[in-house]
C-alpha positions in Angstrom: 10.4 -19.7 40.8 7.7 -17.9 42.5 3.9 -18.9 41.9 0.7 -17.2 41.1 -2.5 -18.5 42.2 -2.8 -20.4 39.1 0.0 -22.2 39.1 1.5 -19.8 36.6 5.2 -19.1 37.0 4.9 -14.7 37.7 7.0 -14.0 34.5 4.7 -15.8 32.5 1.7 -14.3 34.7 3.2 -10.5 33.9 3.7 -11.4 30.0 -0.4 -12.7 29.8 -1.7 -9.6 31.7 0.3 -7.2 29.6 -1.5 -8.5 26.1 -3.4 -5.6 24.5 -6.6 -8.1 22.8 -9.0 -10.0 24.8 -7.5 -13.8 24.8 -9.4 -16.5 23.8 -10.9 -18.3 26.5 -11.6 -21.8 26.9 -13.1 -24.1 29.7 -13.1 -22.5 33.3 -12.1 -19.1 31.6 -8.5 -20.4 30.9 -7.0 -18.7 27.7 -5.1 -20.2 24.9 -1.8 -18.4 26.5 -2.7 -19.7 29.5 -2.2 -23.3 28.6 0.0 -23.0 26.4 2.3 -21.4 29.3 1.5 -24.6 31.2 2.6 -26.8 28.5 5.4 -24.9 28.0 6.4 -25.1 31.5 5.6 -29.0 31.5 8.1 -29.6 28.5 10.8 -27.3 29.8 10.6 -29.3 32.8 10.4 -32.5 31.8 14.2 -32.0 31.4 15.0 -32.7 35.3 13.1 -36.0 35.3 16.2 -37.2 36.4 16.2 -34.6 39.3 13.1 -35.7 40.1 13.5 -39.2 40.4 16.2 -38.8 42.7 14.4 -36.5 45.0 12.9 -39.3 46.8 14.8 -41.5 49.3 13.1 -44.5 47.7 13.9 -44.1 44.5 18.1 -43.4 45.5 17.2 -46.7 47.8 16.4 -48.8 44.8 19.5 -47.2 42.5 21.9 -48.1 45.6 20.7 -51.8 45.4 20.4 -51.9 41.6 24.3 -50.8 42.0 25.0 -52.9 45.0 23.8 -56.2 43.7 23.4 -55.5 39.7 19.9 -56.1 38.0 17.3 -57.3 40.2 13.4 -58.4 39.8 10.8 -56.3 41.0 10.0 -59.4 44.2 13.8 -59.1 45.0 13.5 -55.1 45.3 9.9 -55.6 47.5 11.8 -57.7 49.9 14.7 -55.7 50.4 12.4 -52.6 51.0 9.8 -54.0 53.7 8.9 -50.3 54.9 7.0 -49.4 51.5 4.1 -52.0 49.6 4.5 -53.6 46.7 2.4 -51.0 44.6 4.2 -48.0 46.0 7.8 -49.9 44.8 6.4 -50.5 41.4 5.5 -47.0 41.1 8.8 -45.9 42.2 10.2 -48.3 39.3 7.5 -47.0 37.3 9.5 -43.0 37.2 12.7 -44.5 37.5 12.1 -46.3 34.1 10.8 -43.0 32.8 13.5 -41.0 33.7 15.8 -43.6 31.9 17.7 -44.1 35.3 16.8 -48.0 35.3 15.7 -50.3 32.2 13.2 -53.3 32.3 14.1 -56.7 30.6 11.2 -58.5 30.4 12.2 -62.9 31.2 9.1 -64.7 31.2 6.8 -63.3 33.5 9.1 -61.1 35.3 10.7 -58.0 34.9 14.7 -57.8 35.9 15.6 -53.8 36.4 19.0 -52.5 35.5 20.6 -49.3 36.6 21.5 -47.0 33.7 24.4 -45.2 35.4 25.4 -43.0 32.0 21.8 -41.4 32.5 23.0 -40.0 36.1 25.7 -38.1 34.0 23.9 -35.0 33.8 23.1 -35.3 37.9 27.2 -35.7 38.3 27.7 -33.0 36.0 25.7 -30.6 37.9 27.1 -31.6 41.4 30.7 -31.1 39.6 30.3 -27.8 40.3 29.2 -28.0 44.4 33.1 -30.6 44.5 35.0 -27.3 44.9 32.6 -25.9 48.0 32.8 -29.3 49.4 36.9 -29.9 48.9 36.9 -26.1 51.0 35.2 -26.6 53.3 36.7 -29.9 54.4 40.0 -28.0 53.9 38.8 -25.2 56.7 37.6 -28.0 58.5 40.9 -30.2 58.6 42.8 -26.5 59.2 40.9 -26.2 62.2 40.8 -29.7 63.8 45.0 -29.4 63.6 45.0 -25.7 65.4 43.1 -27.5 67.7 45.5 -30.1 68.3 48.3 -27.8 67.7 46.7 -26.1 70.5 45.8 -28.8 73.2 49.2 -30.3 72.3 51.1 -26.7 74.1 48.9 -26.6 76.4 49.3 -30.0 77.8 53.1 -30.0 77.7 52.9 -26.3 79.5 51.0 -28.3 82.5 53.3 -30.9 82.4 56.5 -28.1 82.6 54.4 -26.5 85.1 54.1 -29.4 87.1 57.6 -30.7 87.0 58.7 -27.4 87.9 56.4 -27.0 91.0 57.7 -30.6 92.4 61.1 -29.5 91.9 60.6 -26.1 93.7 63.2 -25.3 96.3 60.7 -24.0 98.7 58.8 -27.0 99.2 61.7 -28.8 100.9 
């Protein structure tokens, strides 16, 4: 979705400048349609938190050792990922928690993080429909890795005929 210098989506830009009274302004010269657009917007997408808590290579890091090895504490996860600080992997855990990918179980003084695989459902469901691109184009692919065999396979045994019949030509003896 395209966007205005105000962060506006265009639609909602259109709809605001079309309004026949002045709006009500507030700070900055904002008006009431204004933010209420914006909070709009923020609601609406607060639905792909999960989206965006995947988007980082991090964040699907952590999920792949939270699957790999089941629930671990936040040290355990610090360790395993030496290339980030301690801060940035709690902040990471931090949105993952919020998008309900992973849950914290506080024991004593530590927190042990659990992956909440039935929240990735809606994430599966929408790559469901990418399976059949994928399943075609590894068909294509696999139809033309065999021509290509298929093909170096009669070509190699018409050198080999070629060959036997040149060293079993007449004229050479």
């Amino acid at each position: 979705m395209l966007l205005n210098k105000f962060s506006l989506p265009c639609e909602m830009s259109q709809m605001i400048k079309k309004q026949s009274a002045p709006p009500l302004t507030f700070s900055k010269g904002f008006s009431l349609t204004y933010h209420i657009t914006i909070w709009l917007y923020i609601i609406l997408m607060s639905e792909s938190t999960s989206f965006r808590a995947i988007a980082d290579t991090n964040r699907r890091i952590i999920l792949d050792l939270l699957r790999d090895e089941g629930p671990l504490r936040a040290g355990d996860l610090v360790a395993r990922l030496p290339h980030i600080s301690q801060p940035a992997v709690s902040k990471h855990l931090r949105i993952l928690r919020e998008s309900k990918l992973v849950r914290a179980e506080k024991i004593g003084r530590e927190q042990l993080y659990h992956l909440e695989p039935m929240n990735l459902s809606p994430i599966a469901a929408w790559l469901a429909h990418y399976e059949p691109l994928w399943e075609q184009r590894l068909a294509t692919l696999k139809e033309l890795v065999e021509s290509e065999e298929t093909e170096e396979i009669t070509l190699s045994k018409q050198r080999e005929e070629h060959i036997d019949e040149s060293s079993n030509d007449p004229q050479d003896n």
